[in-house]
DRENPA-3360 file (N, C-alpha, C; in nm, 2 decimals, always signed):
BEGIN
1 = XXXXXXXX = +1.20/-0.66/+2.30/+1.13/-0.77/+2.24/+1.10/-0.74/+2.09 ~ +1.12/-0.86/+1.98/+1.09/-0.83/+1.87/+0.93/-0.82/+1.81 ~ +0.90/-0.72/+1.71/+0.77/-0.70/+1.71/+0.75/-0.77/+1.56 ~ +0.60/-0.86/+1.63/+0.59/-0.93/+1.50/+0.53/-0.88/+1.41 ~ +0.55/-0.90/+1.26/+0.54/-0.85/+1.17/+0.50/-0.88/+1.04 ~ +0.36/-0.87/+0.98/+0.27/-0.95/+0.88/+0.28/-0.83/+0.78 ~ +0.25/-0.85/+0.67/+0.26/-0.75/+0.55/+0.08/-0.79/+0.52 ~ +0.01/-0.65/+0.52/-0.10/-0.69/+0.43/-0.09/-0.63/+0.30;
9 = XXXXXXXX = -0.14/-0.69/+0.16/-0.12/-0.65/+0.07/-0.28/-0.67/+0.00 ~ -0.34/-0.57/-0.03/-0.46/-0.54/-0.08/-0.48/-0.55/-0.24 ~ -0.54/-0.64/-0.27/-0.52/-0.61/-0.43/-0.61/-0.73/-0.48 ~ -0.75/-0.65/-0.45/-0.90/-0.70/-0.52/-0.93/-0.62/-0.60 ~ -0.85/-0.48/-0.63/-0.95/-0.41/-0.67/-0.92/-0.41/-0.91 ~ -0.99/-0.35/-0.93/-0.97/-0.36/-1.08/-0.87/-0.26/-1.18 ~ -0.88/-0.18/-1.05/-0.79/-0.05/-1.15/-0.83/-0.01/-1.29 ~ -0.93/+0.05/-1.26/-1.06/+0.12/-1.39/-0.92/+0.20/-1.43;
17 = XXXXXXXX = -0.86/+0.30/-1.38/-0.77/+0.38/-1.47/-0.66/+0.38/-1.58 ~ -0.61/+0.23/-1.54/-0.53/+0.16/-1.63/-0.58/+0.12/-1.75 ~ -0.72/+0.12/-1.81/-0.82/+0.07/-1.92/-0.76/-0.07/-1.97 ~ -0.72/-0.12/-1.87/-0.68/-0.26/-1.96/-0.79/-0.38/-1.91 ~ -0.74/-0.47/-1.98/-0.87/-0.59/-1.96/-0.87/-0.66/-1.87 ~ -0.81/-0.66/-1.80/-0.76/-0.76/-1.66/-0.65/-0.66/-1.55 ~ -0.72/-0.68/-1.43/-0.71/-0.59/-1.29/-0.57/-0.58/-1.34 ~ -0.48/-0.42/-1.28/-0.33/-0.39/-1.36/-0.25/-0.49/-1.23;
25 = XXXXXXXX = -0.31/-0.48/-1.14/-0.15/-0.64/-1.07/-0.14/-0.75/-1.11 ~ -0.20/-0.78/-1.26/-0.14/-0.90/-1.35/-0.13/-0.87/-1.48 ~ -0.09/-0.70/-1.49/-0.04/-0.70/-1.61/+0.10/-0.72/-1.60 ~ +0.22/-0.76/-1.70/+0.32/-0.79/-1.71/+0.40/-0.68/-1.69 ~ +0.51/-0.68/-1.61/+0.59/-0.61/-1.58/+0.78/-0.66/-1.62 ~ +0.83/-0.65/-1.66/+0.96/-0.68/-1.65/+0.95/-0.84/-1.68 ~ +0.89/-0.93/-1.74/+0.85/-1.05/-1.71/+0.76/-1.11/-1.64 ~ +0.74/-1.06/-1.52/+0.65/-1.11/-1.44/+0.50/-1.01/-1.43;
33 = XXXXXXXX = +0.42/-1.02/-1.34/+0.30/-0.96/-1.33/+0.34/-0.88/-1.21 ~ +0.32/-0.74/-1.22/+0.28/-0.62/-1.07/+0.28/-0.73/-0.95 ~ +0.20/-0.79/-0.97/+0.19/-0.84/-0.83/+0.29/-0.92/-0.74 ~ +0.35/-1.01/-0.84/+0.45/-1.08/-0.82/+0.57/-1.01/-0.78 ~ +0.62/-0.89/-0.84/+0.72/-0.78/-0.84/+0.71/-0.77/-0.66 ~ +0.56/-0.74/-0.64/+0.54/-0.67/-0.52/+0.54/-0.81/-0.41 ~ +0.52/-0.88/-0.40/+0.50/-0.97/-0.30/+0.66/-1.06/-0.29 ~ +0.75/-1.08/-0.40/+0.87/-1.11/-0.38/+0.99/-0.98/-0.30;
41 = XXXXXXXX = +0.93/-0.88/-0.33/+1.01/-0.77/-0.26/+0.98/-0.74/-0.09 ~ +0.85/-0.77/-0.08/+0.85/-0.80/+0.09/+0.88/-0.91/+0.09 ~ +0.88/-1.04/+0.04/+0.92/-1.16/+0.09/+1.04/-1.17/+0.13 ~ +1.13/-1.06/+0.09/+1.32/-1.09/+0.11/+1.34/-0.99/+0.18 ~ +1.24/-0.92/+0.28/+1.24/-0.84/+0.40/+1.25/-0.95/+0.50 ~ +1.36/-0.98/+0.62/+1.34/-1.08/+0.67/+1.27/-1.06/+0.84 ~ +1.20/-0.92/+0.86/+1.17/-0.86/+0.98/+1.01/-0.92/+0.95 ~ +0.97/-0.97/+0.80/+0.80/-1.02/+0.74/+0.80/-1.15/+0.78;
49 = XXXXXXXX = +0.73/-1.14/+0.89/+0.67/-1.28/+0.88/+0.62/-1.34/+0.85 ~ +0.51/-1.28/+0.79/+0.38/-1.33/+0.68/+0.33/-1.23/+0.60 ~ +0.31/-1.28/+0.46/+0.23/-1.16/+0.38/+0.06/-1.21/+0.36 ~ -0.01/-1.11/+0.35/-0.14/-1.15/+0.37/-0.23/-1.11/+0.23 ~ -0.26/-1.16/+0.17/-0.29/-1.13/+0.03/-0.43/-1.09/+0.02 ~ -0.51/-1.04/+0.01/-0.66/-1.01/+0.01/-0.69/-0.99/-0.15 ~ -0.73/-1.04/-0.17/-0.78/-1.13/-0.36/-0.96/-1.11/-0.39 ~ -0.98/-1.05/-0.47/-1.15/-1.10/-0.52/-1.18/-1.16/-0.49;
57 = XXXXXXXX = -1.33/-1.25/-0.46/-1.41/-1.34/-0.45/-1.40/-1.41/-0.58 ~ -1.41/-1.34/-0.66/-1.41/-1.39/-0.81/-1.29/-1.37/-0.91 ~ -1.16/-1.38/-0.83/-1.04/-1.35/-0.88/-1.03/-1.49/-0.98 ~ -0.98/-1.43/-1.12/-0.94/-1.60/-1.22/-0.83/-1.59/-1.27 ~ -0.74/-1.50/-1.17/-0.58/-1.55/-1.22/-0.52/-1.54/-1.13 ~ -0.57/-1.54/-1.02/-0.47/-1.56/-0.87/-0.40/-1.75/-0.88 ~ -0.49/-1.85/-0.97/-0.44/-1.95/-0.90/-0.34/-2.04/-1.03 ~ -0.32/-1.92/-1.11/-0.17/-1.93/-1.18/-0.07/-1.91/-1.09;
65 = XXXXXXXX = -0.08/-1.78/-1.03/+0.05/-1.74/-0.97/+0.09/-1.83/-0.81 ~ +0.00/-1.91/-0.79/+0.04/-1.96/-0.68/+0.09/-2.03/-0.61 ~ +0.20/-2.10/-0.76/+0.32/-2.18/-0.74/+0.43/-2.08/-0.73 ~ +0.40/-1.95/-0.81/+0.54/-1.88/-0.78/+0.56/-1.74/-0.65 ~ +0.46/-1.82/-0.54/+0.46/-1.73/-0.42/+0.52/-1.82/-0.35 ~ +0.62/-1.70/-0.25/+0.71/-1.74/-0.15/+0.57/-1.80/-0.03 ~ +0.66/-1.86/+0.07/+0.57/-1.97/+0.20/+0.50/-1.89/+0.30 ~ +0.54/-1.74/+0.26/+0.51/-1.65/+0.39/+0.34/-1.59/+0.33;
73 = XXXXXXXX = +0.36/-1.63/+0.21/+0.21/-1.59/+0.15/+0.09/-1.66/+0.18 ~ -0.04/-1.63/+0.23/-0.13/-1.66/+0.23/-0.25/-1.55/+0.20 ~ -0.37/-1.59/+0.12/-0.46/-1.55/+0.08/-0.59/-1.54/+0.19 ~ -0.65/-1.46/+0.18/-0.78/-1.42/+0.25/-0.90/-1.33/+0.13 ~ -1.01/-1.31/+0.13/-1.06/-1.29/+0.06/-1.13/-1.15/+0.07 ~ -1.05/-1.05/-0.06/-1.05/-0.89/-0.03/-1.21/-0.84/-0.01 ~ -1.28/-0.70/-0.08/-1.36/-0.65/-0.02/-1.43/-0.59/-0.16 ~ -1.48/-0.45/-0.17/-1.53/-0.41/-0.26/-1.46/-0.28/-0.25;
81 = XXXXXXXX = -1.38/-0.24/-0.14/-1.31/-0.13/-0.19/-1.18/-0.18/-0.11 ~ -1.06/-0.08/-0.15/-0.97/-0.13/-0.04/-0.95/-0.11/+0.13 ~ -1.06/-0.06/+0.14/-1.04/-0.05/+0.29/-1.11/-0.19/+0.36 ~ -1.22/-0.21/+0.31/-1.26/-0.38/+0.35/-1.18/-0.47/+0.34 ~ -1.09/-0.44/+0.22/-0.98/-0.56/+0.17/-0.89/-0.57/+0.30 ~ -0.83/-0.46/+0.33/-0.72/-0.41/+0.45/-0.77/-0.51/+0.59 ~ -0.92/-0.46/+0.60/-0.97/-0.47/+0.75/-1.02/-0.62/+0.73 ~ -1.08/-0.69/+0.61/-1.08/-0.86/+0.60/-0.95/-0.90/+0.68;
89 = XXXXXXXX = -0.82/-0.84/+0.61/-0.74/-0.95/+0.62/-0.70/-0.86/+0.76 ~ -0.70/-0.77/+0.82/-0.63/-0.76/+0.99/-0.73/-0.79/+1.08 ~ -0.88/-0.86/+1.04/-0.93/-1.00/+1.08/-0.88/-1.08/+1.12 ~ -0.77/-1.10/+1.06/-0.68/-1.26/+1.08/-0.59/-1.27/+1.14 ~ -0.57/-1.12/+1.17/-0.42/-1.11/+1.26/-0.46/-1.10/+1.41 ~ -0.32/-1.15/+1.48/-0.33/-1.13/+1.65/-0.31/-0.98/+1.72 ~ -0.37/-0.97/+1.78/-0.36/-0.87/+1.83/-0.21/-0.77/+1.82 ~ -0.16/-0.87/+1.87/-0.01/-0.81/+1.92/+0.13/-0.81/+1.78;
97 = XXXXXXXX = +0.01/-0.79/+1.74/+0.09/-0.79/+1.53/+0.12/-0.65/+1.54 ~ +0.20/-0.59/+1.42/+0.20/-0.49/+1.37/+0.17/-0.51/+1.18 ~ +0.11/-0.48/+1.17/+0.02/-0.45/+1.01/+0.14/-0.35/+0.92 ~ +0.22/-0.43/+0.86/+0.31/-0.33/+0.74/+0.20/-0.32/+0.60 ~ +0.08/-0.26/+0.59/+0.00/-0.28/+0.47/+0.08/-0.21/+0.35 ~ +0.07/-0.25/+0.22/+0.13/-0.20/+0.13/+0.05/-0.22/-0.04 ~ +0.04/-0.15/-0.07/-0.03/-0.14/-0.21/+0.03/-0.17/-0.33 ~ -0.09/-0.35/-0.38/+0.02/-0.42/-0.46/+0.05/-0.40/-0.57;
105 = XXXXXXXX = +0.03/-0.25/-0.61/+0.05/-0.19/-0.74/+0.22/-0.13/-0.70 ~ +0.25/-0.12/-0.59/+0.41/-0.04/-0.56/+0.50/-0.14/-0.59 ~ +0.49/-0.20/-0.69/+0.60/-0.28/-0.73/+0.76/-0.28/-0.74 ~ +0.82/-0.18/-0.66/+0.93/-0.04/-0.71/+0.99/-0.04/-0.54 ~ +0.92/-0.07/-0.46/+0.97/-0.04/-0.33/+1.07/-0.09/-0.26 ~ +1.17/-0.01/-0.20/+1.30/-0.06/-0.18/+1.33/-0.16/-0.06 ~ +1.37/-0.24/-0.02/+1.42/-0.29/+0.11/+1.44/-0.20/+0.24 ~ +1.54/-0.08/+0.18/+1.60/+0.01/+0.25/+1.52/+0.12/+0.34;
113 = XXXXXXXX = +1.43/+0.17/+0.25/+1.25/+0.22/+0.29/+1.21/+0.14/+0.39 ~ +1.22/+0.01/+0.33/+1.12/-0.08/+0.46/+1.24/-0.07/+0.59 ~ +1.33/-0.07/+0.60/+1.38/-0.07/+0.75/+1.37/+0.07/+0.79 ~ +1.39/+0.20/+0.72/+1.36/+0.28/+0.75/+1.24/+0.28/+0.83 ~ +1.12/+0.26/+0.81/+0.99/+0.28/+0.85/+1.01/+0.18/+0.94 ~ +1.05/+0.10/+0.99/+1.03/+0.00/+1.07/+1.12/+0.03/+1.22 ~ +1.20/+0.15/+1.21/+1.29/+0.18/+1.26/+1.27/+0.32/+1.34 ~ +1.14/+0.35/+1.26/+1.10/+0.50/+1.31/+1.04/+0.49/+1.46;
121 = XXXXXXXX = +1.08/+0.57/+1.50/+1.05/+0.60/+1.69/+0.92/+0.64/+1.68 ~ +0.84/+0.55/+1.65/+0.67/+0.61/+1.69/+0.58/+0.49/+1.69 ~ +0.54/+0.49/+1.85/+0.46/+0.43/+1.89/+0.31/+0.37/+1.89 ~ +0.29/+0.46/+1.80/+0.11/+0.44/+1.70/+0.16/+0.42/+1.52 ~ +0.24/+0.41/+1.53/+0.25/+0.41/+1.38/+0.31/+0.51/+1.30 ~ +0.40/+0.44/+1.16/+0.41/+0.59/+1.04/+0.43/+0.54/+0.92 ~ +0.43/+0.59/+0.86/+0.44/+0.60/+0.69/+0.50/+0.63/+0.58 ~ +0.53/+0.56/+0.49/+0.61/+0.64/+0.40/+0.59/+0.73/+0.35;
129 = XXXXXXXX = +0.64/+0.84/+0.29/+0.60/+0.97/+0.26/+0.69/+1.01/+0.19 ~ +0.63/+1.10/+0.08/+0.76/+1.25/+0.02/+0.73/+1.35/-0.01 ~ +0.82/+1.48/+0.10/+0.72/+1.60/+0.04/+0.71/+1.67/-0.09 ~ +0.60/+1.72/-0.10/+0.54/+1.78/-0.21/+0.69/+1.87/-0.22 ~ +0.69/+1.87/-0.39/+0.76/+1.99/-0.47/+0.76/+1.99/-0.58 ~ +0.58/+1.99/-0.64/+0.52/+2.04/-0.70/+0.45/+2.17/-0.68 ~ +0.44/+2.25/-0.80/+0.34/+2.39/-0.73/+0.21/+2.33/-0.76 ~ +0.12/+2.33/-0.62/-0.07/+2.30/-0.63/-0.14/+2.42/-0.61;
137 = XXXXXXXX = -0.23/+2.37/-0.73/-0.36/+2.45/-0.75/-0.52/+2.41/-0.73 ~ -0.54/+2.48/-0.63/-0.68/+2.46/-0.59/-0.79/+2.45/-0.67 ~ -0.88/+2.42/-0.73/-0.98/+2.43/-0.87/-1.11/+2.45/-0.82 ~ -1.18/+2.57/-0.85/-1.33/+2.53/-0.84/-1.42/+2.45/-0.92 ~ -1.52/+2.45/-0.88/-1.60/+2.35/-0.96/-1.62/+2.38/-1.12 ~ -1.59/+2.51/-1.18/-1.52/+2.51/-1.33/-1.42/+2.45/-1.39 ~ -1.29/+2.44/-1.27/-1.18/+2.34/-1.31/-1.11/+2.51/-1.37 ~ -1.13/+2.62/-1.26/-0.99/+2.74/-1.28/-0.98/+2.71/-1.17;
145 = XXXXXXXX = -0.85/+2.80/-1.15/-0.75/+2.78/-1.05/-0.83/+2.88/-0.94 ~ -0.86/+2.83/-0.86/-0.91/+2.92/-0.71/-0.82/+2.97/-0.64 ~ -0.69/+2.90/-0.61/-0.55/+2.98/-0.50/-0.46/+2.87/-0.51 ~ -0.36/+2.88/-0.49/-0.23/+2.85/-0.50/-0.23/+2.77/-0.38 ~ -0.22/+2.61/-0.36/-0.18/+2.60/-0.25/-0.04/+2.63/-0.15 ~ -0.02/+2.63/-0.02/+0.08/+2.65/+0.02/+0.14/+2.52/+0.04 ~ +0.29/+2.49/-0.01/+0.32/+2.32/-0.04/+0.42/+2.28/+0.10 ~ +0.43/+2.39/+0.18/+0.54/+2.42/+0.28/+0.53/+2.23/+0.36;
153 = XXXXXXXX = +0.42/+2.22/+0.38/+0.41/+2.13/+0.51/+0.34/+2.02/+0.48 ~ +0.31/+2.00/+0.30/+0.23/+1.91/+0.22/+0.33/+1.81/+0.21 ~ +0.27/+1.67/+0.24/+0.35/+1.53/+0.18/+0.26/+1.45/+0.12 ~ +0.30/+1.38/+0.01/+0.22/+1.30/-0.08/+0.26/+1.12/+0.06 ~ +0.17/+1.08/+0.05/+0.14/+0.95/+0.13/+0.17/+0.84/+0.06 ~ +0.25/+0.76/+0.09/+0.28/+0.62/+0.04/+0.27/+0.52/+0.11 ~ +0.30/+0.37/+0.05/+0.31/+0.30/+0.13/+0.47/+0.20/+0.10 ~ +0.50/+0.12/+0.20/+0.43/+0.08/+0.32/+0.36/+0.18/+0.42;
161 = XXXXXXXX = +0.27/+0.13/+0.55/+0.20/+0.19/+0.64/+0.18/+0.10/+0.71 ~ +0.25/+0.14/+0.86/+0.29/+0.03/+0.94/+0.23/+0.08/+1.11 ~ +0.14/+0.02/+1.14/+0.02/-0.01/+1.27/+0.03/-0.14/+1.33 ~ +0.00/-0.06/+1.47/-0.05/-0.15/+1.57/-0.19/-0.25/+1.51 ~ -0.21/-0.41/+1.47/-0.34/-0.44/+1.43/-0.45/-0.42/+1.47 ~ -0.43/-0.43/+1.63/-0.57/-0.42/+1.71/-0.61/-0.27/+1.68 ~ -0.50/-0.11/+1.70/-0.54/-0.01/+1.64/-0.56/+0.01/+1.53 ~ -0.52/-0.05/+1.40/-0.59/-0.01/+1.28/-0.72/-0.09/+1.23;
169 = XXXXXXXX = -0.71/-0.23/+1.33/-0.90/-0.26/+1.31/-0.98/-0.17/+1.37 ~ -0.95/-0.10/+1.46/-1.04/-0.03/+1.53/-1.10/+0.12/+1.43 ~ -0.97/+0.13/+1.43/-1.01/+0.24/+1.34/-1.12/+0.23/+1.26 ~ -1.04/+0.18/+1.14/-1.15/+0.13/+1.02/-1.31/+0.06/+1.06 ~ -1.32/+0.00/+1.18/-1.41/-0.06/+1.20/-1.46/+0.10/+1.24 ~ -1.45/+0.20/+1.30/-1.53/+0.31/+1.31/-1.52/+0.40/+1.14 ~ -1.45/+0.37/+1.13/-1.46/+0.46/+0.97/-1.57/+0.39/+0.91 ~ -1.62/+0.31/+0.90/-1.71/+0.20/+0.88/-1.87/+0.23/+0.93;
177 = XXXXXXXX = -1.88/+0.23/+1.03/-1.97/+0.27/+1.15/-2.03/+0.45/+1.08 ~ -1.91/+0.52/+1.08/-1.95/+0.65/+1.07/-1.96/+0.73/+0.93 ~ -1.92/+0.61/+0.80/-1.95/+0.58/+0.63/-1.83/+0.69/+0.63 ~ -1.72/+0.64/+0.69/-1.59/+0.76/+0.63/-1.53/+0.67/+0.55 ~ -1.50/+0.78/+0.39/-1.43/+0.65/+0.32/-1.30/+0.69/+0.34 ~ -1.24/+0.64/+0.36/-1.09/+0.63/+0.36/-1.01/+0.58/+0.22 ~ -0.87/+0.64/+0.23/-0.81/+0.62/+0.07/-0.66/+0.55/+0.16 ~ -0.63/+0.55/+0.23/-0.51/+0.53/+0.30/-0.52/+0.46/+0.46;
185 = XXXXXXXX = -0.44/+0.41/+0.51/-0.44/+0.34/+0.64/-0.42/+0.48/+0.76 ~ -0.36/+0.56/+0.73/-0.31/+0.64/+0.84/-0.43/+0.74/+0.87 ~ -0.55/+0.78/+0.75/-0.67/+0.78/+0.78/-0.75/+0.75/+0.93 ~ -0.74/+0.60/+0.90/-0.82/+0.52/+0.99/-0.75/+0.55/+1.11 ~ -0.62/+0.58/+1.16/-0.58/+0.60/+1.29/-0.60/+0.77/+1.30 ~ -0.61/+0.80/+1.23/-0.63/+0.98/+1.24/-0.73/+0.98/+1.31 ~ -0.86/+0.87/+1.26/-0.99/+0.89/+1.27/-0.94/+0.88/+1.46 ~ -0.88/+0.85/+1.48/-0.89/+0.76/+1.66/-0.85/+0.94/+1.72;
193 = XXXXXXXX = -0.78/+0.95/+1.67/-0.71/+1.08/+1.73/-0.53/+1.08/+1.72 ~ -0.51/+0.96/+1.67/-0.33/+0.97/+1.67/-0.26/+1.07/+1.53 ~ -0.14/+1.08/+1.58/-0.09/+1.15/+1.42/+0.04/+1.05/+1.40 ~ +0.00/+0.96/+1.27/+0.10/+0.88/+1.25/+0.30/+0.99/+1.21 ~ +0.35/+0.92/+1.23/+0.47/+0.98/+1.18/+0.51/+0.95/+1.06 ~ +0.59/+1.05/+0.99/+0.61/+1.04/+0.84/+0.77/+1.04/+0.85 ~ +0.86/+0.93/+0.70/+0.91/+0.86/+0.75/+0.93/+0.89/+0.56 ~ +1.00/+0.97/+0.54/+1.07/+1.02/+0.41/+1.10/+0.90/+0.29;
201 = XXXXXXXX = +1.02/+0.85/+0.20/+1.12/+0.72/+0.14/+1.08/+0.80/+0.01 ~ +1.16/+0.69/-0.08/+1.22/+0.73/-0.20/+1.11/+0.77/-0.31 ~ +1.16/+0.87/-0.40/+1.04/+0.87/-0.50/+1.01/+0.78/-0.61 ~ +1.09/+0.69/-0.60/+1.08/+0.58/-0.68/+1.00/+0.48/-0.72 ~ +0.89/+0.45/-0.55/+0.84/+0.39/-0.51/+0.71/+0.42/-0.55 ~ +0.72/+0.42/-0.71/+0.57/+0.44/-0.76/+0.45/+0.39/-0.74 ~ +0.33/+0.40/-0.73/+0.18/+0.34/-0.75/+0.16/+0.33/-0.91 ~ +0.17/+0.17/-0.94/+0.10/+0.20/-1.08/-0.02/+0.20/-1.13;
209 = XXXXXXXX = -0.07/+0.33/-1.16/-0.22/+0.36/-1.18/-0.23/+0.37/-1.32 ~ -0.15/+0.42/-1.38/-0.23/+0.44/-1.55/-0.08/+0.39/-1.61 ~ -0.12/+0.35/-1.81/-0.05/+0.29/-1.86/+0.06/+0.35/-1.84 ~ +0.13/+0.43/-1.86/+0.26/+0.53/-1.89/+0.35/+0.46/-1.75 ~ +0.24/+0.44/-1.64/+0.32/+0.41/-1.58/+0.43/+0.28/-1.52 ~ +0.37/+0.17/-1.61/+0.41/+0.04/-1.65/+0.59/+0.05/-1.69 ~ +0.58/+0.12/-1.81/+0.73/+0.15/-1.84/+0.83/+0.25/-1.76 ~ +0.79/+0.31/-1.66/+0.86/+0.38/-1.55/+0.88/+0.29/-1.46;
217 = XXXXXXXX = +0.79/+0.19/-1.39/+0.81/+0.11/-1.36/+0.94/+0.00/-1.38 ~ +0.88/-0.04/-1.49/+1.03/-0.16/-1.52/+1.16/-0.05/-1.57 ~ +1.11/+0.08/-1.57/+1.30/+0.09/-1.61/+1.31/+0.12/-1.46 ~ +1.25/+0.15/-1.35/+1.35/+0.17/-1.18/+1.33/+0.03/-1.19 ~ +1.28/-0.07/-1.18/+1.32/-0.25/-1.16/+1.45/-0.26/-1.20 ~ +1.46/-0.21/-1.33/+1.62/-0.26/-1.44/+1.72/-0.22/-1.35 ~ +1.67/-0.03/-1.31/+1.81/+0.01/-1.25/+1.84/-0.04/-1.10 ~ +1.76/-0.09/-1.09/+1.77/-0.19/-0.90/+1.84/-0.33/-0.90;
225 = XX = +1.84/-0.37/-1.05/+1.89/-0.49/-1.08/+2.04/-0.49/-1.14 ~ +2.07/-0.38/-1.18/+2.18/-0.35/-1.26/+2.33/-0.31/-1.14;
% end
């Protein structure tokens, strides 16, 4: 049987790191705004059945872009951090959903990744991921190096991050309950006791968090287009 399949995409938040004047998923990218990048790229996944947008209360440029969102998009109304945003909108889902949540700064994310993860043999869930191969340094509260971490078995977490809905409301609804803040979805199922599976995708698939990272951005767009 086929498993249905909603995209939530979280993107209330303002992105203090970026120092720009307006939240970075409407700053301009390649022509269009971060956000747009990001919600046309799951839209031409055709395993999405719906994308779920979680937006400010007080968002004042969502209702420019809202002629140039595909039909599978609908809005709900985000949170004050992104884990409320996530758990507003898997509010709205049926039980018997699976939640592809994805962060609408990853403007960069491939098609090919998404079938990957979608394909992975694990029954609670998994994630995109790429292991670490950087050398990490542990810091004390001086900001010297305390020890070297060991990077053997380290992966940096991405998204997509793809759950059962009823299990990843639950979660969060206890991360909630017990003031655990969570930074990621696979968190909130850790919290249950599961260990999501990790699901190798590309490093391409940036988070755009600070300016530098806008122009790395649109040049992997160019070379995806080329």
């Amino acid at each position: 049987m086929r498993r249905r399949i909603a995209a939530i995409v979280p993107a209330a938040g303002v992105g203090s790191r970026m120092g720009a004047r307006i939240p970075k998923q409407y700053l301009t990218l390649a022509g269009k705004t971060v956000l747009e990048h990001t919600l046309s790229r799951l839209a031409q996944h055709p395993a999405i059945g719906e994308i779920v947008l979680a937006v400010a209360e007080d968002d004042h440029w969502i209702d420019a872009l809202k002629p140039h969102f595909d039909a599978k998009v609908r809005l709900v109304t985000g949170g004050a951090s992104r884990a409320q945003s996530v758990y507003n909108a898997l509010c709205t889902l049926e039980d018997d959903t699976w939640a592809l949540v994805h962060d609408g700064a990853r403007a960069c994310v491939q098609l090919s990744d998404i079938d990957q993860l979608l394909a992975a043999d694990a029954p609670h869930g998994a994630i995109l991921a790429c292991p670490v191969t950087d050398t990490l340094k542990l810091a004390d509260r001086e900001g010297d190096i305390s020890e070297t971490v060991d990077r053997t078995l380290l992966w940096q977490a991405m998204t997509p991050q793809l759950f059962p809905v009823s299990l990843l409301r639950e979660g969060y609804a206890r991360a909630f309950g017990e003031h655990v803040e969570l930074t990621d979805d696979a968190s909130a199922m850790e919290l249950l006791g599961y260990k999501p599976h990790l699901v190798e995708g590309r490093r391409d698939n940036i988070k755009i968090t600070r300016p530098e990272d806008l122009a790395l951005a649109e040049f992997y767009l160019q070379r995806r287009e080329m």
